[in-house]
C-alpha positions as CSV (number, residue, x, y, z in Angstrom):
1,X,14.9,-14.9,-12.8
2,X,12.1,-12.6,-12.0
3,X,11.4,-9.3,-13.1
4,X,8.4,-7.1,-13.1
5,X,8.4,-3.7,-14.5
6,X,5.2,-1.2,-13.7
7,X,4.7,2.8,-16.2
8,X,3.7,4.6,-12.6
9,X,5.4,3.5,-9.4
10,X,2.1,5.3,-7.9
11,X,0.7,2.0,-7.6
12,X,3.0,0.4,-5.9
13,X,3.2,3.4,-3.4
14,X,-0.4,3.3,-2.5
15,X,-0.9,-0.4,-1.8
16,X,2.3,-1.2,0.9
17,X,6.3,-8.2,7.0
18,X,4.9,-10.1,3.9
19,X,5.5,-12.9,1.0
20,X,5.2,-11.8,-2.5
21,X,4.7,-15.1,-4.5
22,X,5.3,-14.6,-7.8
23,X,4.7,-17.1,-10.6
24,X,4.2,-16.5,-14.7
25,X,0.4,-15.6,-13.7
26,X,1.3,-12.4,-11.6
27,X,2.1,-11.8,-8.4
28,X,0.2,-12.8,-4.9
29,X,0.3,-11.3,-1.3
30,X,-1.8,-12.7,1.7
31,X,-0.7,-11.8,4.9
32,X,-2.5,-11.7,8.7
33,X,-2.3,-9.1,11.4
34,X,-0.7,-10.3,14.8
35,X,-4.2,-11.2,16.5
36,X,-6.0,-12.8,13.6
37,X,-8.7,-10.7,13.6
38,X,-7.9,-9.5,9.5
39,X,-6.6,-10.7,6.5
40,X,-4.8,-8.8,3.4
41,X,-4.6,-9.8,0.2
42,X,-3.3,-8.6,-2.8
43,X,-3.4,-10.0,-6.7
44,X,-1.6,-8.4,-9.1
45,X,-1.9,-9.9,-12.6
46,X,1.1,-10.3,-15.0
47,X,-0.8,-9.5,-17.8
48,X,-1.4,-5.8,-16.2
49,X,2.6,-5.1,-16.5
50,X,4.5,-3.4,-18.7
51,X,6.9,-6.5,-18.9
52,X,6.5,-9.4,-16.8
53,X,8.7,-12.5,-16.8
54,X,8.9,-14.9,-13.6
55,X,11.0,-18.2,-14.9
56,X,10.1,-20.4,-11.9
57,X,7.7,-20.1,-8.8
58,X,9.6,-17.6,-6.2
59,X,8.3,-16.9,-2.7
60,X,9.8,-13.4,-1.6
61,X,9.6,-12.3,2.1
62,X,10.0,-8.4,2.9
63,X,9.7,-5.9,5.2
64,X,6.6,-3.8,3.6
65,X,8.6,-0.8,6.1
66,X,11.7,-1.2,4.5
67,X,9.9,-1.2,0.8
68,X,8.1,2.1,1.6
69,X,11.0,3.7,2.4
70,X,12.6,2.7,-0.9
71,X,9.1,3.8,-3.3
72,X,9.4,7.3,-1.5
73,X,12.4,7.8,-3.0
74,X,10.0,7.4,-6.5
75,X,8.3,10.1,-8.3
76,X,4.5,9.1,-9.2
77,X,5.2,9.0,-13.0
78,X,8.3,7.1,-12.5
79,X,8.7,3.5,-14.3
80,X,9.6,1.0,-11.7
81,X,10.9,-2.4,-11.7
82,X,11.5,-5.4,-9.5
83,X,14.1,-7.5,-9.8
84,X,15.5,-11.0,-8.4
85,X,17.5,-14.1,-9.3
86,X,16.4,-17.6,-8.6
87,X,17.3,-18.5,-4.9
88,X,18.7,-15.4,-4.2
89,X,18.5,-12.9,-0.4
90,X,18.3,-9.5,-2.0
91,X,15.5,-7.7,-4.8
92,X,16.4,-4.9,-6.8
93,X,14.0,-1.7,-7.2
94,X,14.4,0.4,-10.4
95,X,13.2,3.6,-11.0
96,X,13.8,5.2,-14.3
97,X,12.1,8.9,-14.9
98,X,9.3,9.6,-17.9
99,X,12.2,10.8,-20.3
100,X,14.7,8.3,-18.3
101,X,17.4,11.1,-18.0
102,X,17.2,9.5,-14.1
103,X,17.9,6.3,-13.3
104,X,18.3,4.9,-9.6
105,X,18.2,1.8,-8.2
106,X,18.2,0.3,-4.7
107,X,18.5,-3.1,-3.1
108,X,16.6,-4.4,-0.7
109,X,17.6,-7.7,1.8
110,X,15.1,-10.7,1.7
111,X,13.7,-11.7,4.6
112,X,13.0,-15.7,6.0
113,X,9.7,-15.9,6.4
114,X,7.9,-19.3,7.6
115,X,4.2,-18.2,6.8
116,X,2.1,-20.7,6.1
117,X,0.0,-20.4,3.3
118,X,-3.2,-19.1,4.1
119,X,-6.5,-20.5,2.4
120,X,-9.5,-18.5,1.6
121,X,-12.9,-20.4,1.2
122,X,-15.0,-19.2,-1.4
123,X,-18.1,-17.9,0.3
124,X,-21.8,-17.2,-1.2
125,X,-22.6,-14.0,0.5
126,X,-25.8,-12.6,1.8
127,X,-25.2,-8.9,0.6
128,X,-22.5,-7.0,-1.9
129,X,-22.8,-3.4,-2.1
130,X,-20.4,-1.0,-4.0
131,X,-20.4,2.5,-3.2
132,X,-17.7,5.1,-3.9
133,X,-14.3,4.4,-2.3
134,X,-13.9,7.8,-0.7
135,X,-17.6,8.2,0.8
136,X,-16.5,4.9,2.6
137,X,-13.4,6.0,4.0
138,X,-15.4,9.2,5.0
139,X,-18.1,7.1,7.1
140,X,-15.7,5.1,8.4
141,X,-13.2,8.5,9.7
142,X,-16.6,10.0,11.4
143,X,-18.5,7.5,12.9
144,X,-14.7,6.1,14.5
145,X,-15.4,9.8,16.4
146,X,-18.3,7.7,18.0
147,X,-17.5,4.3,19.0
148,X,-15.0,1.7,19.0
149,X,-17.5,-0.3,16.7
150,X,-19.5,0.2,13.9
151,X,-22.4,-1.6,12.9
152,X,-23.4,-2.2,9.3
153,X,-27.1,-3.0,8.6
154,X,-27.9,-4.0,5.0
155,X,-31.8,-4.4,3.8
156,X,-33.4,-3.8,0.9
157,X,-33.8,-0.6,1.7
158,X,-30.4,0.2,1.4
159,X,-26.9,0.0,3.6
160,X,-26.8,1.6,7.1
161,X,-23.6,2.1,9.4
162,X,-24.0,2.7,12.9
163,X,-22.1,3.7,16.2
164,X,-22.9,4.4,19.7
165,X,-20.5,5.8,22.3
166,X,-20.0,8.2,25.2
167,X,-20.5,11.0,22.8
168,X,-23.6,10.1,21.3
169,X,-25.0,7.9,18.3
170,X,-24.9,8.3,14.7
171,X,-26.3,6.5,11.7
172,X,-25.6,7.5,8.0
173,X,-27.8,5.7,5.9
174,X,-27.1,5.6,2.0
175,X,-30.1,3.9,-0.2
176,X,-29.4,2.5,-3.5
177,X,-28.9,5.0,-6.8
178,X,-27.9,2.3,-9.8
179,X,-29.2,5.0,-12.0
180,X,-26.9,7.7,-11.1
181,X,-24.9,8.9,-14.2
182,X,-21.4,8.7,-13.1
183,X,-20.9,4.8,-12.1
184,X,-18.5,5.8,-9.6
185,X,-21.1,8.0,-7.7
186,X,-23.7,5.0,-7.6
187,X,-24.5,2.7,-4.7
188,X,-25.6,-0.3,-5.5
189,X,-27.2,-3.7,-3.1
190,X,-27.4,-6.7,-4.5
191,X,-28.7,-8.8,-1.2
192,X,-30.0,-12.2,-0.6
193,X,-30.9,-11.5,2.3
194,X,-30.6,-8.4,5.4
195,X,-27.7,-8.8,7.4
196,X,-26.7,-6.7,10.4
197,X,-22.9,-7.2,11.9
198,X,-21.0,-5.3,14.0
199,X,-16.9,-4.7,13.2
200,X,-13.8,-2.7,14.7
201,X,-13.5,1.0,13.6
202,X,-9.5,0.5,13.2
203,X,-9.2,-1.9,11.5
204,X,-11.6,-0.5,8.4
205,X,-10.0,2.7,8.5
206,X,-6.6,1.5,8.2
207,X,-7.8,-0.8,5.3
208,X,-9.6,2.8,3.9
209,X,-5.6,3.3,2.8
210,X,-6.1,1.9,0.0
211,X,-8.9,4.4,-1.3
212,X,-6.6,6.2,-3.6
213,X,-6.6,2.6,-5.5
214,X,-9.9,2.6,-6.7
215,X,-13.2,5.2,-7.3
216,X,-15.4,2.4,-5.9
217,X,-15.3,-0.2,-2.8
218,X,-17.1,-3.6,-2.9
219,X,-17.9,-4.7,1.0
220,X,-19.2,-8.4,0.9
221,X,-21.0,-9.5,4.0
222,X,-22.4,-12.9,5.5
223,X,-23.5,-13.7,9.1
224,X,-20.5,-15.4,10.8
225,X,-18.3,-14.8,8.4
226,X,-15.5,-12.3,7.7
227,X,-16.6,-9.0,5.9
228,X,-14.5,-8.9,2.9
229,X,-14.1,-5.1,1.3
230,X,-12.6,-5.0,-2.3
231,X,-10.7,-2.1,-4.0
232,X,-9.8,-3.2,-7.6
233,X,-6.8,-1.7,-9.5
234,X,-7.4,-0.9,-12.7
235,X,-5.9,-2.9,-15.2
236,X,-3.9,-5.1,-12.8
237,X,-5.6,-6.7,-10.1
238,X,-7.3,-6.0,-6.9
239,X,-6.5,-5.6,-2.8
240,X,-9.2,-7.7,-0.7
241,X,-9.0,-6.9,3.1
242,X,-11.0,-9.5,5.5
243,X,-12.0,-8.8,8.7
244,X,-13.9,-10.8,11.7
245,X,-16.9,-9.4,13.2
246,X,-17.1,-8.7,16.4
247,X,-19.5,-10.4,18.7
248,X,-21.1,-8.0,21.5
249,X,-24.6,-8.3,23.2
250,X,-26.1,-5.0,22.2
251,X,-26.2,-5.4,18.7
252,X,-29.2,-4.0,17.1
């Protein structure tokens, strides 16, 4: 038996073919795009539930389509709950209104799903910065007016993101403020050393979705390696989105 039960169904509205595995420490979602160029992955701890329970290890394969259409059907400040019995095809959704005069509940089939599980090395990275979530998603929205690409340059001197196209270039340059009241507001570089890489506009706007999530995004960078940008959830656990850089001659 599994069942998970969450006070706003807002959550689970803002982070949705993938496996939910679910065991008694919460529940886990990694899943990779068609051209394995990016990466999702999603922790949500049990602890961060309204009620939790998960009786044995349960690997749950759904269409993330077919679950949006059923979380629309929730208000924000609904209560929601997942349900599912041990070995079986369907889950049940729940939602149950803030004085629970409205109850409705849908059920959703189970999909087959032969996805390997996917391993992610732990990596010592070159340069972390954290910056507000929504000035992120507003660099990356502009600058994909631009180019294709856009490269990120991180110094000591702070982060810049670049991109060069037909239209013109642009550079938005944002230098550390650690010291700004409001934590959210505050960018802040904690770098080994500078590191320059060059990524694809759609996929970091399309991982920018999850902006309502969090006030603050964590982007993790290394040379060669995938650029890894966190949004945590408060209380419950966090999304990580990985992505490959590209590799082009003119990258300055």
């Amino acid at each position: 038996m599994f069942e998970a039960r969450l006070g706003q169904a807002t959550i689970l509205k803002k982070i949705l073919e993938a496996t939910f595995d679910c065991s008694d420490s919460g529940i886990q979602l990694h899943a990779m795009d068609n051209s394995h160029v990016s990466l999702v992955s999603l922790t949500l701890r049990s602890d961060g539930f309204d009620k939790f329970r998960c009786d044995r290890n349960l690997s749950m394969g759904m269409n993330l389509g077919s679950m949006a259409k059923i979380l629309k059907c929730a208000n924000n400040e609904d209560n929601v709950t997942m349900k599912a019995q041990d070995n079986a095809d369907t889950v049940t959704i729940m939602f149950e209104s803030a004085n629970q005069e409205k109850v409705s509940d849908y059920e959703m089939k189970l999909m087959n799903l032969d996805q390997e599980h996917l391993g992610i090395p732990e990596t010592d990275f070159s340069c972390v910065v954290r910056m507000p979530a929504m000035e992120f998603a507003r660099i990356c929205r502009d600058l994909s007016q631009f180019s294709e690409s856009v490269v990120i340059c991180c110094t000591k001197e702070g982060v810049k993101f670049s991109a060069s196209g037909d239209v013109g270039t642009a550079n938005i340059k944002l230098a550390q403020t650690g010291n700004v009241d409001k934590e959210e507001e505050s960018v802040i570089i904690e770098m080994q050393e500078p590191v320059t890489l060059t990524f694809a506009c759609r996929y970091l706007n399309a991982f920018t979705k999850a902006t309502p999530l969090s006030t603050q995004v964590q982007l993790s960078m290394c040379a060669d390696v995938p650029l890894v940008v966190e949004y945590a959830i408060k209380d419950l656990g966090h999304i990580r989105y990985y992505l490959a850089p590209k590799i082009e001659d003119n990258e300055t």
